[in-house]
C-alpha positions as CSV (number, residue, x, y, z in Angstrom):
1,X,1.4,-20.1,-240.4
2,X,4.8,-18.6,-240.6
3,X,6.6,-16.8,-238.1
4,X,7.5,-14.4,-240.3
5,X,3.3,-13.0,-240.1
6,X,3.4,-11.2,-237.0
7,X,1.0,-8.8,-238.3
8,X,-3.0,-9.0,-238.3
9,X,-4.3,-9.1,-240.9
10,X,-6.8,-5.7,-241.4
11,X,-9.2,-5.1,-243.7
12,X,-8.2,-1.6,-245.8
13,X,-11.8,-0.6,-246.4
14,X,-11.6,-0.6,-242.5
15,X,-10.1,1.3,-240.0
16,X,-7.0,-0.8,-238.3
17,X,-7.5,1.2,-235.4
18,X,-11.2,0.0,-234.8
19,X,-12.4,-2.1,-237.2
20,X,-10.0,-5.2,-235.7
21,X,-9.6,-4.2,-232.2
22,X,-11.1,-7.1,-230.7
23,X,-11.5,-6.9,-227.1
24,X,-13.7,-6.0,-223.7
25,X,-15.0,-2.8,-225.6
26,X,-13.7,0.0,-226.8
27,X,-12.5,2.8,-224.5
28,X,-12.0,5.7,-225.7
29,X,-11.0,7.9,-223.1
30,X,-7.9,8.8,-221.6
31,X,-5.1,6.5,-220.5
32,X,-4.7,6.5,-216.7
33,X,-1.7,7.9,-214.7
34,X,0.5,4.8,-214.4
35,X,4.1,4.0,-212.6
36,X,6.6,6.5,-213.0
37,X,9.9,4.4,-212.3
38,X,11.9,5.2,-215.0
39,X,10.0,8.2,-216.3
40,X,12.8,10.7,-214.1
41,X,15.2,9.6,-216.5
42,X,12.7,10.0,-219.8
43,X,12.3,13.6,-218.3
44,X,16.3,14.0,-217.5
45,X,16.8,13.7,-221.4
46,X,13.9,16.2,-222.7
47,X,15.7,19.0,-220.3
48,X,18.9,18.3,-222.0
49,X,17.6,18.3,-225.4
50,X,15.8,21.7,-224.8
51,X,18.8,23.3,-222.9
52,X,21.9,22.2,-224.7
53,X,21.3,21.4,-228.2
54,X,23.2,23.7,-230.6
55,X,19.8,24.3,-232.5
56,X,17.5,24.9,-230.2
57,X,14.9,27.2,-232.3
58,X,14.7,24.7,-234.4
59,X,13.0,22.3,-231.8
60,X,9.8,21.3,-232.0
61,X,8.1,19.9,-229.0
62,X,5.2,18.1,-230.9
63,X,8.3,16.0,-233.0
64,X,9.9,15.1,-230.3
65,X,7.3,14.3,-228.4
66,X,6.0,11.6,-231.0
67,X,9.5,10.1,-231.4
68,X,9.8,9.3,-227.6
69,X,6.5,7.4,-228.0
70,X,7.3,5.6,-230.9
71,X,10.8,4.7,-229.5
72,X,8.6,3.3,-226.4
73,X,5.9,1.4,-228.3
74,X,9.2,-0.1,-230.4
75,X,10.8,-1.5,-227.6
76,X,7.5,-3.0,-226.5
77,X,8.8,-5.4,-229.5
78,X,4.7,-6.1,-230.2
79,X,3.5,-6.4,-233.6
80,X,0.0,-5.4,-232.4
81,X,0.8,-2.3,-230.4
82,X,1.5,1.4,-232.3
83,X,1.2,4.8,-232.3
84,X,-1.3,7.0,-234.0
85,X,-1.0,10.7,-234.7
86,X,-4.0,13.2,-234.0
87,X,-5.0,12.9,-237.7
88,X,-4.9,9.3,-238.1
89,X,-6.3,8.8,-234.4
90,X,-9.5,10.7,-235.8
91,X,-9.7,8.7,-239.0
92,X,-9.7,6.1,-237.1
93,X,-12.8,7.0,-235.0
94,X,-14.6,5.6,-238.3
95,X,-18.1,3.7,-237.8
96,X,-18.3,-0.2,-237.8
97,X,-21.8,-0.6,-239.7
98,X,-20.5,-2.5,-242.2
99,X,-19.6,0.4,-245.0
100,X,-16.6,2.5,-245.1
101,X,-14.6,4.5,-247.9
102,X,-11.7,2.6,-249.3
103,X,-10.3,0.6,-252.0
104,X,-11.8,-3.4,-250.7
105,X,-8.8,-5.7,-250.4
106,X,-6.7,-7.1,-246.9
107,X,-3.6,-7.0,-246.5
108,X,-0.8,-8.2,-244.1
109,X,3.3,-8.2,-243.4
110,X,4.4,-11.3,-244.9
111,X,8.4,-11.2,-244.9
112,X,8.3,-7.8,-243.4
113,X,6.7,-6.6,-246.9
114,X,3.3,-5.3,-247.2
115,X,1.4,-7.6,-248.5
116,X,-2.4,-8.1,-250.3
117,X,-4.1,-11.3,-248.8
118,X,-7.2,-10.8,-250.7
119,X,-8.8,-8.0,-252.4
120,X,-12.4,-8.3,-251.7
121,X,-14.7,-9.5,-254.7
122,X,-15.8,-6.5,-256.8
123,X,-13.9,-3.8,-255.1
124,X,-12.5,-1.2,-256.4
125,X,-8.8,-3.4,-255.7
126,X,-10.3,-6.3,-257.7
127,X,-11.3,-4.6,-260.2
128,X,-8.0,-2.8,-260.1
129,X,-6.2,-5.7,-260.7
130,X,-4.9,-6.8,-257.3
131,X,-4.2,-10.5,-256.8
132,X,-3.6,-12.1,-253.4
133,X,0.3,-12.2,-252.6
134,X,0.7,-9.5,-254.6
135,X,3.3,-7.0,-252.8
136,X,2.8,-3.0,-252.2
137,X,6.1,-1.1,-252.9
138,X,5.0,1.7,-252.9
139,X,1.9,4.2,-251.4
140,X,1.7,7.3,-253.7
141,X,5.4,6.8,-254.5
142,X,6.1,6.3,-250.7
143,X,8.7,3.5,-250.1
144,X,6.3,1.5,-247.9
145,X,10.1,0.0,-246.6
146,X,10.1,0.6,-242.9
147,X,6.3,1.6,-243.0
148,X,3.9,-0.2,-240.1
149,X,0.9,-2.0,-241.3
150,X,-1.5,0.6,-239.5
151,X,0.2,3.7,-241.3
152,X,0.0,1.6,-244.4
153,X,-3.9,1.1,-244.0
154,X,-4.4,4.6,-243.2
155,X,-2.5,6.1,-245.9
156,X,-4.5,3.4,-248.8
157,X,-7.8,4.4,-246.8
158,X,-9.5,7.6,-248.0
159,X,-12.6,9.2,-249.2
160,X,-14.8,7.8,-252.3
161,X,-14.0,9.8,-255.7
162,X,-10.3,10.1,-254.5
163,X,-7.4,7.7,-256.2
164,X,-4.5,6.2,-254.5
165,X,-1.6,4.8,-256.7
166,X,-0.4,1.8,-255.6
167,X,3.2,0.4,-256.5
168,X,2.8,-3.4,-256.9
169,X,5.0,-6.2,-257.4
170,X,3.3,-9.1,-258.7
171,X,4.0,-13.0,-257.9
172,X,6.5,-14.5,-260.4
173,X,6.3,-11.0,-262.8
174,X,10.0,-9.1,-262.7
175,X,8.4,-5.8,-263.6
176,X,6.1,-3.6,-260.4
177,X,3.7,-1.6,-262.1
178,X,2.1,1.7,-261.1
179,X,-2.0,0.9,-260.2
180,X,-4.3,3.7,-259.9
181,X,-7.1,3.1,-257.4
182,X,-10.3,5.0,-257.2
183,X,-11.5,5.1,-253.5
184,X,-15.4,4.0,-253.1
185,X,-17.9,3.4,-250.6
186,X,-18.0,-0.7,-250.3
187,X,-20.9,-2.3,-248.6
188,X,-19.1,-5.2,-246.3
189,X,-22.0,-8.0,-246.1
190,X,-20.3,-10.0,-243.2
191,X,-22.1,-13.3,-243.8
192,X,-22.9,-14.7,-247.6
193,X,-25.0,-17.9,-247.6
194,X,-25.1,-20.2,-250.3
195,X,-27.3,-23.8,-250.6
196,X,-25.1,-26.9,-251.7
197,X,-27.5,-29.6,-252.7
198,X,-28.9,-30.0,-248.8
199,X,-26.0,-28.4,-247.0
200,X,-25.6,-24.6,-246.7
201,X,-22.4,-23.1,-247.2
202,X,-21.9,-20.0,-244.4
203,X,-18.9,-18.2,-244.8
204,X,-18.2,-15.5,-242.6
205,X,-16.0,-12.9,-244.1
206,X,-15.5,-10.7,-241.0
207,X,-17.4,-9.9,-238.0
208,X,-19.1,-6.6,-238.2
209,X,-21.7,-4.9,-235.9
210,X,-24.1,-6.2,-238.3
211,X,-22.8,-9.8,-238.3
212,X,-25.3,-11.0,-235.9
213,X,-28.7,-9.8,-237.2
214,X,-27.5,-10.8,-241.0
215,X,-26.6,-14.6,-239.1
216,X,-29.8,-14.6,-238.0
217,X,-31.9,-13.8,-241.3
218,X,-29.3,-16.6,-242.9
219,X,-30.1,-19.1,-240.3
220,X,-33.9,-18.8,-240.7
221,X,-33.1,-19.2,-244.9
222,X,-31.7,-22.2,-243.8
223,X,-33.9,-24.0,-242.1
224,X,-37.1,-22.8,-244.3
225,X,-34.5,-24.6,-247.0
226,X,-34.5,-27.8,-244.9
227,X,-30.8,-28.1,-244.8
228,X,-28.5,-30.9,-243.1
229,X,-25.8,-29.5,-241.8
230,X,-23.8,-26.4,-242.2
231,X,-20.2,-25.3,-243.4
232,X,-19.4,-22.4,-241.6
233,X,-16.4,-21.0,-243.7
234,X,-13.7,-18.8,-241.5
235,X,-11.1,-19.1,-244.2
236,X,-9.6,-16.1,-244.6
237,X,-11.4,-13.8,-241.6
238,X,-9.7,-11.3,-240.7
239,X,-12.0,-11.2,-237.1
240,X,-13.8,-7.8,-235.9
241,X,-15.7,-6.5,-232.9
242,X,-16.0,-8.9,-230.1
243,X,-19.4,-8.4,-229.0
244,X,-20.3,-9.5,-232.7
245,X,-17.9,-12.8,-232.4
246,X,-19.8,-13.9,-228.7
247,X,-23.3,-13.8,-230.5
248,X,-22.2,-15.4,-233.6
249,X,-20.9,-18.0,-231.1
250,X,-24.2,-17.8,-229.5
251,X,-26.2,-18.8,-232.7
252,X,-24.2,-22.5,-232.2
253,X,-24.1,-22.6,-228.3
254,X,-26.9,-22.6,-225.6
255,X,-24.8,-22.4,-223.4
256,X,-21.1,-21.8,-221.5
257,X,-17.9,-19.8,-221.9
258,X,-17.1,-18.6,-225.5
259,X,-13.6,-17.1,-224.5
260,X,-11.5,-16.2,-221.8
261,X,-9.5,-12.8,-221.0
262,X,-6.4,-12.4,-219.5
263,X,-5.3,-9.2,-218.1
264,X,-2.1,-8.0,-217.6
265,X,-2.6,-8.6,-214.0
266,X,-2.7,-12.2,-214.1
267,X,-7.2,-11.7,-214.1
268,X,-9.4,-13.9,-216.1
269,X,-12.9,-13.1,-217.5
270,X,-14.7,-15.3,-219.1
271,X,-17.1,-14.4,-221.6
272,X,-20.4,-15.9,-221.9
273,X,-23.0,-17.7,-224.2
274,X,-25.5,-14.6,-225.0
275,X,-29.2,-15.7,-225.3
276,X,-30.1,-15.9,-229.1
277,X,-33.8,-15.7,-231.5
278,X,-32.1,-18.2,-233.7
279,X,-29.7,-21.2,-232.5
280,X,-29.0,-24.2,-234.7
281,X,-28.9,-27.4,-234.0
282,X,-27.7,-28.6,-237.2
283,X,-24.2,-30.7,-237.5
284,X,-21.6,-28.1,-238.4
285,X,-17.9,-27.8,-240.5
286,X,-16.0,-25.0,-239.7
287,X,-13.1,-24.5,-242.2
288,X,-9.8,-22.5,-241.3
289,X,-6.7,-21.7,-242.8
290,X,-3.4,-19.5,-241.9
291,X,-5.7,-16.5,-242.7
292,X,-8.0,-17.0,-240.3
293,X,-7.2,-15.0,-237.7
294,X,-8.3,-13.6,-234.4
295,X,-12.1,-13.4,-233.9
296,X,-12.4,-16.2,-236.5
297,X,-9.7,-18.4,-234.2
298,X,-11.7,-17.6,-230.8
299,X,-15.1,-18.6,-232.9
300,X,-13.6,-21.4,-234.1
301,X,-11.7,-22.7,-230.6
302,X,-15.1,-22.2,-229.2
303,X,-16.8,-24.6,-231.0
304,X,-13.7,-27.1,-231.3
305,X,-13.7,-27.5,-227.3
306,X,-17.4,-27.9,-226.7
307,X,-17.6,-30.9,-229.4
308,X,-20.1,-28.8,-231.2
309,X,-18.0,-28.5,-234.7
310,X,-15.6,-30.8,-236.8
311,X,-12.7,-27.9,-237.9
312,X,-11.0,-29.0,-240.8
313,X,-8.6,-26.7,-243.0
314,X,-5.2,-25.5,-241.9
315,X,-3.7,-24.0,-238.8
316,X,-4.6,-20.8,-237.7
317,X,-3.0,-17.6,-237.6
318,X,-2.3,-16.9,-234.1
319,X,-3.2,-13.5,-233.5
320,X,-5.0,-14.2,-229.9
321,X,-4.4,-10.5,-227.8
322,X,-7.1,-8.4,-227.0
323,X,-5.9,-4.5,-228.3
324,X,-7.8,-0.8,-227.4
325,X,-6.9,2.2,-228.6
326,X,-5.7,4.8,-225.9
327,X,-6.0,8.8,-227.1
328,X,-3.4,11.3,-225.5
329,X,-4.2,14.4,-224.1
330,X,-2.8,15.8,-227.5
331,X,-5.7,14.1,-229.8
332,X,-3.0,11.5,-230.6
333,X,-3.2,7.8,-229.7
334,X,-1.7,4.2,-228.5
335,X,-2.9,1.3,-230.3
336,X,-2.1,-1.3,-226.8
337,X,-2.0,-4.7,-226.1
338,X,-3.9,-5.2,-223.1
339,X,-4.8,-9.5,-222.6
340,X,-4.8,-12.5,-224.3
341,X,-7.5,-14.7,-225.2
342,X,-7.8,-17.9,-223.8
343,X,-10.2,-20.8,-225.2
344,X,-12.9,-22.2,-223.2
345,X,-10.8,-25.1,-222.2
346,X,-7.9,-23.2,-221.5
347,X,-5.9,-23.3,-224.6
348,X,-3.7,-20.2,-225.6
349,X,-4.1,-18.4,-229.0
350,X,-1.6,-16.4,-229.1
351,X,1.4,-17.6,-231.4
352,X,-0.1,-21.2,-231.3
353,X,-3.5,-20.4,-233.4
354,X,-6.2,-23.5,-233.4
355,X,-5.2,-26.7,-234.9
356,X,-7.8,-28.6,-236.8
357,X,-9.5,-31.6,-236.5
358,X,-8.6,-32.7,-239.9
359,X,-5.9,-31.4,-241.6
360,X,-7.0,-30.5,-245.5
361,X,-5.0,-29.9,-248.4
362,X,-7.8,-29.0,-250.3
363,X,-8.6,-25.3,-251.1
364,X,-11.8,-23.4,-252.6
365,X,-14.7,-24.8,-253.5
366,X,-12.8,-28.4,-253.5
367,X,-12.8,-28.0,-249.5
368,X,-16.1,-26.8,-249.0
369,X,-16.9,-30.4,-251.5
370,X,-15.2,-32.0,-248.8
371,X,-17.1,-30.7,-246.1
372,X,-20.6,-31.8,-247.5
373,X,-18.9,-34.6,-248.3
374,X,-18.2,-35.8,-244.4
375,X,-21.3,-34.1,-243.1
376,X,-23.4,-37.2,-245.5
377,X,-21.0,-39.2,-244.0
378,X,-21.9,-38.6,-240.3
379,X,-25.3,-39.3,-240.8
């Protein structure tokens, strides 16, 4: 993956805020009183600003406020870290049930552009006309130039019935256009399973709170169907809640560590197999490529170490931190970086992604081929 895609990739019909955090849960409350070297000088600077500048009525505390955040959170140089205004915070409260109100389509900062990675099939963005690659100039004739990629996702997110017009610049086409997109309410099935003569093709598309009980109805249509093996596709997931990641690992595991935490104290947690109604024993594929990002990379590191999958694809995106939202006292919020993820065997995420087994050219349904191909091989 190139260096240049520091940014996760999020799903627009999700919330950024939630819908990728992926970490020890999800808390909500208020950020505890911290260190305070330094803050004598932050302080220093607001009295000066209120006391001596020529326009003084003109001063609004709120502004200022926000910008002393932001310049903070900037020089935190962290892709994953931002701040959130009251509004947006709120929005961002969203529910994780696997339907929200949007346009269907992720998206990521590819060459410091935004970018669309994929617009999900029969979305509103599909049908739209947005291709993968395709770049976003524009948010209802915004310059999205200098624009994060959680502001971005929040300003394209919005209720059904409502449009967003989207300035695009296709691949290879000299033209942008102007595409109007009607917001909808878009079911998000998490797993689709499909039969490939004996094998059954699982492909994970994010991991949602429903990820797990929708695994488990696909495993048990699996083995009514008498299947071989299993490729479990992570190509192109974006990851999700982690709770839902540990018990999809748990459908492939009996036992042991899925992942491992590390706090900003130097602390590891390790994170544990999870008792399952449904765990396969069947030989398993996964496939991965540079999209495959965060939960999909701790999923798929899992099963690498314990010897209990063959990955095959590409590299991995990288994206390995564990990140909360924080709200302020003023309904606003901090989008933080808080740990990094470790592998079962020790092997860092972050910035280094997982490396396959066996490197593969091949993309589509000429990879998933491939797979069924070496799992009639291995028997």
């Amino acid at each position: 993956m190139s260096n240049t895609m520091k940014i996760i990739l999020v799903i627009l019909t999700f919330i950024a805020i939630i819908a990728l955090s992926f970490g020890t849960g999800y808390n909500m409350g208020r950020s505890p009183a911290a260190g305070s070297e330094g803050l004598a000088v932050v302080e220093e600077a607001w009295n000066i600003i209120f006391r001596d500048y020529v326009d003084r009525d003109q001063l609004e505390t709120g502004e200022i406020s926000k910008g002393a955040i932001e310049g903070m959170i900037e020089a935190l140089d962290d892709p994953y870290s931002s701040y959130i205004d009251a509004e947006t915070y709120e929005i961002g409260m969203s529910s994780l049930e696997g339907e929200i109100e949007g346009i269907g389509a992720q998206v990521g900062m590819r060459e410091e552009k935004l970018t669309i990675i994929s617009p999900i099939p029969d979305s509103p963005a599909a049908q739209a006309g947005l291709r993968a690659d395709d770049v976003i100039l524009e948010i209802d004739s915004e310059s999205t130039v200098d624009m994060s990629l959680v502001e971005a996702v929040l300003k394209i997110r919005g209720p059904k019935g409502s449009t967003v017009r989207l300035l695009i610049q296709h691949k290879d086409e000299a033209e942008a256009v102007e595409i109007a997109i009607v917001r909808a309410t878009i079911e998000l099935p998490s797993v689709v399973l499909a039969m490939k003569e004996d094998f059954a093709h699982l492909r994970l598309t994010h991991f949602s709170r429903r990820t797990a009980s929708e695994l488990a109805t696909a495993l048990q249509d699996i083995e009514q169907a008498k299947a071989k093996g299993i490729i479990l596709d992570l190509r192109g997931n974006p990851g999700g809640i982690l709770e839902s990641v540990i018990e999809v690992a748990s459908c492939f595991l009996k036992e042991g560590v899925v992942v491992k935490v590390v706090d900003n104290k130097g602390g590891a947690a390790s994170l544990e197999v999870k008792p399952q109604e449904v765990v396969s024993g069947l030989p398993v594929v996964v496939l991965v490529n540079g999209y495959s990002a965060s939960g999909s990379e701790v999923l798929a590191g899992a099963l690498q170490d314990y010897g209990r999958a063959t990955v095959a694809g590409n590299q991995t995106f990288g994206k390995g931190s564990v990140n909360v939202p924080r709200e302020l006292q003023d309904g606003s919020g901090i989008y933080i970086t808080t740990a990094r993820w470790l592998t079962p065997g020790g092997r860092l995420i972050e910035g280094e992604g997982i490396k396959p087994d066996i490197e593969l050219e091949l993309e589509g349904e000429e990879a998933v081929q491939w797979a069924i191909d070496y799992l009639e091989g291995q028997e």
